[in-house]
C-alpha positions in Angstrom: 118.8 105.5 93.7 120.8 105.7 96.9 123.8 107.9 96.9 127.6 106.4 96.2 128.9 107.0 100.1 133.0 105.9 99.6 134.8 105.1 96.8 137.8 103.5 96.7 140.2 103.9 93.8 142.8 102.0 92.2 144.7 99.9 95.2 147.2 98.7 92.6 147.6 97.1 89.3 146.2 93.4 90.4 146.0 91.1 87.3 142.1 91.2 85.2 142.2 88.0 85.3 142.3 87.7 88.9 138.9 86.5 90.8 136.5 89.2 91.7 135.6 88.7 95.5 132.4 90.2 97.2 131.4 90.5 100.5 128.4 91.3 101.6 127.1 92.4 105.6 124.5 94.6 107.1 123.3 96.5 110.4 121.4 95.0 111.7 121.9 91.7 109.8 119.4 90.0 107.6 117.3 88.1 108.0 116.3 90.5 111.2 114.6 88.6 113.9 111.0 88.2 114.4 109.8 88.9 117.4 106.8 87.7 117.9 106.7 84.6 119.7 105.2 81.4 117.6 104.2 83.5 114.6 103.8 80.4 112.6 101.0 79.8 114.5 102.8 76.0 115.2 101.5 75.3 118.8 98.8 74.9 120.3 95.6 73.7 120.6 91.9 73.3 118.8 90.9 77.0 119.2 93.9 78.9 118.8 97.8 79.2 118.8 99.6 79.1 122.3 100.4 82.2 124.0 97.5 84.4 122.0 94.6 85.6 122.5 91.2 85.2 120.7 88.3 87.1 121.4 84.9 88.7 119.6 84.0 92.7 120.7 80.2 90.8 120.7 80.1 87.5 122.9 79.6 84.4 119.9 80.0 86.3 117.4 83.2 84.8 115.9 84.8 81.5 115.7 88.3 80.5 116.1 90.1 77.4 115.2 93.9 76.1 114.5 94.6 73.6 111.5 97.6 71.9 111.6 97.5 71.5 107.8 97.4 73.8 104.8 99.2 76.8 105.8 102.1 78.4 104.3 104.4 76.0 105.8 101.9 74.1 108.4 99.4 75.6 111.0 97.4 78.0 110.2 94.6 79.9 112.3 91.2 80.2 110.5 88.9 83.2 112.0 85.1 84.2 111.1 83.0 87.2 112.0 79.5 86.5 111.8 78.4 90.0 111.3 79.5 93.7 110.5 78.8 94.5 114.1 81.5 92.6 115.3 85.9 92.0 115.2 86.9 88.8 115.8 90.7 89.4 116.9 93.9 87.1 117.7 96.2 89.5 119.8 99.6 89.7 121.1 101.6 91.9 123.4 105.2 91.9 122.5 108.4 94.1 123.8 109.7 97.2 121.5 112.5 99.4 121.6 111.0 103.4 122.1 111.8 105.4 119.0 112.6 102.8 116.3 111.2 102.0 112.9 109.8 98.5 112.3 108.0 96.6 110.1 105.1 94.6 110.8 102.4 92.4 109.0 101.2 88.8 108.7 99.9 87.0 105.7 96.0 86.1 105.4 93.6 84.4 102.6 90.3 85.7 102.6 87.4 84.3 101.6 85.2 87.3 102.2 84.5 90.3 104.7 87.4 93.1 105.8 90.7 92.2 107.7 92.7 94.1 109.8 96.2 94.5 111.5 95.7 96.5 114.4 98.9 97.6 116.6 97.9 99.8 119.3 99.8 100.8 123.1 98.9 103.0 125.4 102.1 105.5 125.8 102.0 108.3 128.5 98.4 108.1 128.9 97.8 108.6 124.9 96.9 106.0 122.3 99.5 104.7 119.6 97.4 103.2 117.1 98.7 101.8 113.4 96.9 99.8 111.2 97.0 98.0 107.5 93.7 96.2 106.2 92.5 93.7 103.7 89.4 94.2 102.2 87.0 91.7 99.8 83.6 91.4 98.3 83.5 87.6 98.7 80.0 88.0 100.5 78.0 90.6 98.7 74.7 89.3 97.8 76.1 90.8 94.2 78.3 87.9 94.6 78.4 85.3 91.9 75.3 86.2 90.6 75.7 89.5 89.3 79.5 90.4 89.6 82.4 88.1 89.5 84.4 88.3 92.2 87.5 88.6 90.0 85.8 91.7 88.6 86.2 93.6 91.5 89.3 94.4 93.5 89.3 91.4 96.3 92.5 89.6 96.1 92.1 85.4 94.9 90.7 83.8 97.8 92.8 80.7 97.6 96.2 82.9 97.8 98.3 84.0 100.8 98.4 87.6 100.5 100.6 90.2 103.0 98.8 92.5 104.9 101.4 94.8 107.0 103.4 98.3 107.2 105.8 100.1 108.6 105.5 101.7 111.9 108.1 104.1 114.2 107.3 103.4 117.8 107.2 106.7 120.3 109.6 107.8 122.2 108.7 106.2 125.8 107.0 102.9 124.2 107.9 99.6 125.5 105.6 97.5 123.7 103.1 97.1 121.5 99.7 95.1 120.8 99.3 93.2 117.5 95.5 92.9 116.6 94.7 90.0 113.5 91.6 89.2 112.0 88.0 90.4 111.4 87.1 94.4 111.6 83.6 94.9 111.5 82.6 93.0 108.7 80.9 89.4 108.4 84.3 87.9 107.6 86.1 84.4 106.8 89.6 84.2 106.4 93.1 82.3 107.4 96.2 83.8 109.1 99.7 82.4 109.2 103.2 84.0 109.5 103.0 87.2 111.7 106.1 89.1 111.8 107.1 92.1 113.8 110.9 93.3 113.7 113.6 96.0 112.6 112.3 97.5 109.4 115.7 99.4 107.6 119.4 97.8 107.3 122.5 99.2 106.2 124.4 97.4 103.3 128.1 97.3 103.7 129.6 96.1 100.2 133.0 95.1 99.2 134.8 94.2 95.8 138.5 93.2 95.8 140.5 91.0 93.8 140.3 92.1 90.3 140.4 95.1 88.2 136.2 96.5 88.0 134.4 98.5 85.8 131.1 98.9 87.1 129.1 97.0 90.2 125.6 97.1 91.0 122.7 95.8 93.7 119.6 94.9 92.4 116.9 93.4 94.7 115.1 89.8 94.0 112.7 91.8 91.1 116.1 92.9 89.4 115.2 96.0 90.2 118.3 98.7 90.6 118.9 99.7 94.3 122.5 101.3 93.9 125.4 101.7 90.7 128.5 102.6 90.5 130.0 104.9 88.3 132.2 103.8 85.8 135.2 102.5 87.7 137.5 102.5 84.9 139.1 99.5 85.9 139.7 100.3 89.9 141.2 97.4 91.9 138.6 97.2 94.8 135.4 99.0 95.7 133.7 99.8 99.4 130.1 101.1 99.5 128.0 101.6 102.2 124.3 101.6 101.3 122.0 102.8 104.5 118.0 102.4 105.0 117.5 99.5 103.0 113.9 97.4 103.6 114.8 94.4 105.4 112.2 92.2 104.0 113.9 91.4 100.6 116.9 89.5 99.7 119.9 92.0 97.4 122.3 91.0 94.9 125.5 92.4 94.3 126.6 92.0 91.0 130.4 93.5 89.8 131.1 94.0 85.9 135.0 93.2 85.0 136.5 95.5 81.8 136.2 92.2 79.9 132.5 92.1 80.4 132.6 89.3 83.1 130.3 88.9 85.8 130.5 87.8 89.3 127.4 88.0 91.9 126.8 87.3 95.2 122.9 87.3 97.3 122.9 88.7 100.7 121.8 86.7 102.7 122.5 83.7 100.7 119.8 82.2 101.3 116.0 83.2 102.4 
């Protein structure tokens, strides 16, 4: 639980009754940016998305090819690996601030094989290299016959899953290489939605108008990021809550002495 920063005490003797009123901000402000340039994979052509690049480490040994259909929200890029002595890679150079934590990741259904998300740079003559990976049994020859693939621990292969991390670029970097798709595997999967962007916020909360015995922030799980103690009926509250993920939405909920409720979502909406 993050510590309790400020707390402000009774401001004056403002009616119970009165409406509770909570405002929510953050730095840097959610949602962050994504800055990777047509993540959703929306434009381009037959082969790939516009403004990436596809490639196999072994010449035809991989297949490429945009759907405009069926993805998370629309296109999608569907890559295959046609054997474990092979990647088969959609990659993307994009601008980043030296010393700075970020987050990184796209979503992928696999069918079979091992996928990767590779982000490399070369920085002074030394290789920055951070990865996250995605592994399942789809194509064992053990596979249906003798083992079910929801006996082992490969992820459904009609469902999106994530695939990402967070990553502190080196002092000196200026950009950094984002690797998707097959590592060295005979592989078939789908990509959609890469992200790359600021990775920790700082929440800035504050409760005025009516007398408050206790707030909280829970993220989207309910799950308890920060409480209060027990106000004992203070007139306003300020709290500053710093390194919060940025990838989830908060709630700010503030408990009156009467028992009643008021809660606001930061952002509103996702």
């Amino acid at each position: 639980m993050v510590r309790m920063l400020l707390l402000l005490g009774v401001l004056s003797a403002w009616p119970a009754a009165a409406q509770v009123r909570i405002a929510v901000s953050a730095e840097p402000p959610l949602p962050v940016p994504n800055l990777m340039a047509n993540a959703e994979f929306e434009a381009g052509d037959a082969t790939g998305p516009e403004g990436w690049g596809a490639g196999t480490s072994i010449a035809d040994a991989g297949s490429f090819e945009r759907l405009n259909e069926d993805g998370r929200s629309g296109a999608f890029e569907r890559v295959e690996s046609f054997t474990s002595t092979t990647n088969a890679y959609l990659s993307r150079v994009t601008p980043v601030e030296p010393d700075t934590l970020y987050r990184a990741g796209a979503w992928v259904r696999i069918r079979g094989g091992t996928m990767v998300m590779w982000l490399h740079a070369w920085v002074e003559g030394k290789r920055f290299d951070e990865r996250a990976y995605l592994h399942s049994w789809g194509f064992s020859p053990l596979v249906p016959e003798f083992v079910h693939l929801e006996w082992t621990d490969s992820p459904p292969p009609d469902e999106w899953q994530w695939v990402g991390r967070e990553f502190r670029t080196w002092p000196g970097q200026e950009q950094v290489n984002m690797h998707l798709g097959a590592y060295f595997d005979r592989s078939d999967m789908d990509l959609d939605g890469a992200f790359l962007g600021l990775a920790r916020t700082t929440l800035t909360v504050e409760v005025a108008g009516g007398l408050l015995a206790r707030v909280r922030v829970v993220n989207e799980a309910g799950e308890e990021i920060w409480a209060s103690e027990d106000l004992g009926g203070a007139a306003g509250l300020t709290q500053v809550i710093p390194d919060l993920p940025t990838d989830i939405r908060y709630q700010v909920i503030a408990t009156q002495p009467n028992g009643t409720e008021v809660a606001a979502w930061y952002p509103e909406a996702q």
